[in-house]
MITOR-823828 format. One line per 2 residues: their letters; for each residue x, y, z of C-alpha. Coordinates in steps of 0.02 Angstrom, whole numbers. Layout:
a) X:Y:Z ~ ...
***
This chain:
xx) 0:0:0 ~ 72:181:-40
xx) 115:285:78 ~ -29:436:77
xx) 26:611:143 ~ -91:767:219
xx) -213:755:314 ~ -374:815:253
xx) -482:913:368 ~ -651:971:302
xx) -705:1117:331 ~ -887:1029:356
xx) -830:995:526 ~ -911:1148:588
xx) -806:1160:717 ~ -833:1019:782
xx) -701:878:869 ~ -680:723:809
xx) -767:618:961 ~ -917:747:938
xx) -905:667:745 ~ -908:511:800
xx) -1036:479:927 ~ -1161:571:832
xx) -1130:432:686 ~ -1266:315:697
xx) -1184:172:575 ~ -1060:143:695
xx) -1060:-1:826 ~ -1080:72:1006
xx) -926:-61:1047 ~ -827:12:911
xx) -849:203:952 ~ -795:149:1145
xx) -638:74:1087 ~ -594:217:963
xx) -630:351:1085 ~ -541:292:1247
xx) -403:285:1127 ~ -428:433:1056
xx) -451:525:1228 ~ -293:455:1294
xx) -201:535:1140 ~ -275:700:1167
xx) -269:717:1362 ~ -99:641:1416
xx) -19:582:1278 ~ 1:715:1148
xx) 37:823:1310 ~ 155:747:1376
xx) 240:715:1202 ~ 235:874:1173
xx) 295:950:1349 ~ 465:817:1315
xx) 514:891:1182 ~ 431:783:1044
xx) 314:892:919 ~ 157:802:864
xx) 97:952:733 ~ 189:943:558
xx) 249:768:621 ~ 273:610:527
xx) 200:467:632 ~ 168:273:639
xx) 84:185:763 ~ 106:-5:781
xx) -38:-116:847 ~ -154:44:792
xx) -319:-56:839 ~ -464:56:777
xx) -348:210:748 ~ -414:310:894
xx) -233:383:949 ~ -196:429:748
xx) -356:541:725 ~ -307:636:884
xx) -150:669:808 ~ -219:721:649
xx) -333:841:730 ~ -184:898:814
xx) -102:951:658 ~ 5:789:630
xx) 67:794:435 ~ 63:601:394
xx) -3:471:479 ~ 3:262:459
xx) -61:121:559 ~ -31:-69:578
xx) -97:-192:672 ~ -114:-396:643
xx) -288:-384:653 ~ -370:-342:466
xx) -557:-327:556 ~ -458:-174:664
xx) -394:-95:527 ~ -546:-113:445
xx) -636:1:584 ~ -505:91:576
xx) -520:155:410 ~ -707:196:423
xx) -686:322:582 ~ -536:389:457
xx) -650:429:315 ~ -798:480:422
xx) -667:632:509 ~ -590:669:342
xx) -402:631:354 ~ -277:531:257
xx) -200:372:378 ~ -121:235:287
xx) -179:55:373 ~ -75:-86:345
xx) -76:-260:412 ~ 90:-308:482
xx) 201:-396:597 ~ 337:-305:650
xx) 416:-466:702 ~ 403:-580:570
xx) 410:-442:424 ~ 532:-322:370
xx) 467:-123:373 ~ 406:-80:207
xx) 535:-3:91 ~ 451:162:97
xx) 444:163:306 ~ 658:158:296
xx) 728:307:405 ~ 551:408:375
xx) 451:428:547 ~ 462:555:657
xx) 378:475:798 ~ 307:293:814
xx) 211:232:953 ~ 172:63:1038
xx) 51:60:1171 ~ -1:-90:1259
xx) 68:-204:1142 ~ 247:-245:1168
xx) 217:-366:1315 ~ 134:-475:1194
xx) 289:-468:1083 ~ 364:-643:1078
xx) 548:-548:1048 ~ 532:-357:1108
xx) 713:-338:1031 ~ 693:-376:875
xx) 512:-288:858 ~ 606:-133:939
xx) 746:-149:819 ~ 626:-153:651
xx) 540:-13:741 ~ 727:88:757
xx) 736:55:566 ~ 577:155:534
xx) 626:322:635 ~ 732:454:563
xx) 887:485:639 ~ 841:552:828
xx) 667:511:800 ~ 566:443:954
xx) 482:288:1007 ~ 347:311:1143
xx) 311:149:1217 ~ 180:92:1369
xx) 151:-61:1436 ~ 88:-136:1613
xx) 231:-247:1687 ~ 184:-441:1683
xx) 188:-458:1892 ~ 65:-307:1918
xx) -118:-347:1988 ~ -173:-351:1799
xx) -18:-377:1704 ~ -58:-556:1647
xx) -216:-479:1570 ~ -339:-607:1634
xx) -463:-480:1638 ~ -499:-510:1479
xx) -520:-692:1513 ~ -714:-639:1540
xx) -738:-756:1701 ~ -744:-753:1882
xx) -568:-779:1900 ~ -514:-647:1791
xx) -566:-521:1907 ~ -425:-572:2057
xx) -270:-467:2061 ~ -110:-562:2034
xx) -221:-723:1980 ~ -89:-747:1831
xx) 46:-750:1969 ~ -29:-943:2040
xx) 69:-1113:2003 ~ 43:-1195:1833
xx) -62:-1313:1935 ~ -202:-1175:1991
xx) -178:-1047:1882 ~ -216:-1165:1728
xx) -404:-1246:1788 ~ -447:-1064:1849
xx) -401:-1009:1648 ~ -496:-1137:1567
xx) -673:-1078:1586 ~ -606:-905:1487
xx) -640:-837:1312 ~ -533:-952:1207
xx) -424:-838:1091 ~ -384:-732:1260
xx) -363:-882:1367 ~ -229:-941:1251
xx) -140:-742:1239 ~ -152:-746:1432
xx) -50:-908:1434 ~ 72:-817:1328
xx) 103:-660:1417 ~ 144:-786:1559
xx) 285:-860:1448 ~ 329:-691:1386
xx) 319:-587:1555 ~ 383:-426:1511
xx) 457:-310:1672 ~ 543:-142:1666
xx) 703:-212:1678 ~ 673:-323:1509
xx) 627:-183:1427 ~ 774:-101:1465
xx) 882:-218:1405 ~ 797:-248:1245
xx) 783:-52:1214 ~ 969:-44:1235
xx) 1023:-192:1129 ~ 890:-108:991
xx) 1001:31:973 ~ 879:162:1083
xx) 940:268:1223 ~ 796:304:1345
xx) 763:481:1366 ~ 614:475:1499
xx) 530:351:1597 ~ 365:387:1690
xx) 264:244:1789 ~ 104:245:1838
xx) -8:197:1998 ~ -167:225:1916
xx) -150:224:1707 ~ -191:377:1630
xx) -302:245:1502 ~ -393:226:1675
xx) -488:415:1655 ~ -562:350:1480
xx) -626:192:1556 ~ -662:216:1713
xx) -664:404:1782 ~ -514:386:1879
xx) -379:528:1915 ~ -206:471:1854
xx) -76:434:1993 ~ 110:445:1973
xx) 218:294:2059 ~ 402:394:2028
xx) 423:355:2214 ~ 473:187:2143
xx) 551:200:2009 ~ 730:178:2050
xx) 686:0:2138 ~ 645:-148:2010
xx) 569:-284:2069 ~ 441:-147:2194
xx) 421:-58:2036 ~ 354:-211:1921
xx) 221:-254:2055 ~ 169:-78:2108
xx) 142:22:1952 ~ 9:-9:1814
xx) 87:66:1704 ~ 263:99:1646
xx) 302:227:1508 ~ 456:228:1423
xx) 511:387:1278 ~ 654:297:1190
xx) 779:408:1060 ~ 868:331:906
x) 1028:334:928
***
């Protein structure tokens, strides 16, 4: 797929934002709309923010986000005066969704389905980005390295990777939440013996019973990261944890909380905070 540039912003808008767009769209899945606009809220409220605050312009940038789900976080950058804008993401039915809130606001974001482990970056992605991000989905990277390392080839020289992710041994961090049964619902569930924590498992949603059982394999912790950013070739330029997520406001009204107190201490760190957020510099 060719690589599309501008964003196009009608002026039928009226003034309007995109989430006002949205929700007044009556084609559109309620479930859809909820997934597009927590991400799209994050973007605008902490994310773009705190980008921007850092040192890292989103207007008149280049940008890529991997794992881009319904494209929430890339039409709050466009709106914010981002100058090209791509997606990927191994699920096509995402992308697809994607692409309809994209031509419903108006703007230009090329979709792509990819893997950024088992593929190459596309010829025209070579030393192009600005900024890339990855939210939420490097802990379910079977090699964070190597996906970090095809991400590095992407960038421009100094460009910036923002990355989030909620360490494995956090109350949620094997994700059986989304295992849709009782058990999912119990803090540091995933944390059990082979011998409990499987039977409790079984009862879940298949496809995420079997991604929970690989995020126990995988278990990604600050420290990993680290190592994997540094043998990628990325310095890291800021690190910020979390308490309560900011993703947490979208979902569930709650106030952001900070956990910097524990920062410097990593084992506390990768039980204590939701959250950790890493903005890592090609070097």
């Amino acid at each position: 797929m060719a690589m599309q540039t501008g964003i196009k912003q009608t002026g039928a808008n009226g003034g309007a934002t995109f989430k006002e767009i949205v929700d007044r769209e009556g084609s559109i899945p309620a479930r859809e709309k909820y997934l597009w606009g927590y991400m799209y809220g994050l973007a605008r409220e902490f994310m773009i923010p705190y980008l921007e605050a850092k040192g890292i312009p989103i207007r008149n940038a280049s940008i890529i986000e991997i794992g881009c789900a319904e494209g929430g976080n890339l039409c709050a950058m466009a709106e914010h005066g981002a100058r090209e804008l791509a997606g990927t993401d191994i699920a096509v039915e995402r992308l697809e969704s994607a692409d309809i809130f994209a031509r419903l606001l108006g703007i230009d974001v090329t979709y792509s389905s990819h893997d950024i482990i088992g593929e190459p970056p596309q010829p025209e992605w070579e030393n192009h980005f600005d900024v890339a991000f990855l939210r939420d989905v490097i802990e379910h990277l079977d090699d964070a390295t190597i996906a970090l390392r095809n991400i590095r080839r992407v960038l421009k020289p100094g460009g910036a990777l923002y990355v989030t992710f909620p360490p494995y041994y956090s109350p949620f961090g094997g994700h059986q939440h989304l295992l849709g049964n009782t058990a999912g619902k119990f803090p540091f569930m995933h944390l059990l013996p082979g011998l409990i924590f499987r039977p409790l498992i079984a009862s879940g949603i298949e496809r995420n019973r079997i991604e929970v059982e690989r995020l126990r394999e995988i278990r990604m912790t600050t420290s990993k990261f680290h190592r994997a950013a540094r043998d990628a070739g990325f310095a890291i330029a800021d690190e910020k944890l979390y308490f309560i997520r900011p993703v947490f406001k979208m979902k569930f009204g709650l106030r952001p909380i900070g956990a910097g107190i524990v920062k410097g201490i990593p084992g506390l760190r990768d039980v204590l905070a939701l959250e950790a957020g890493y903005i890592l510099k090609k070097v």
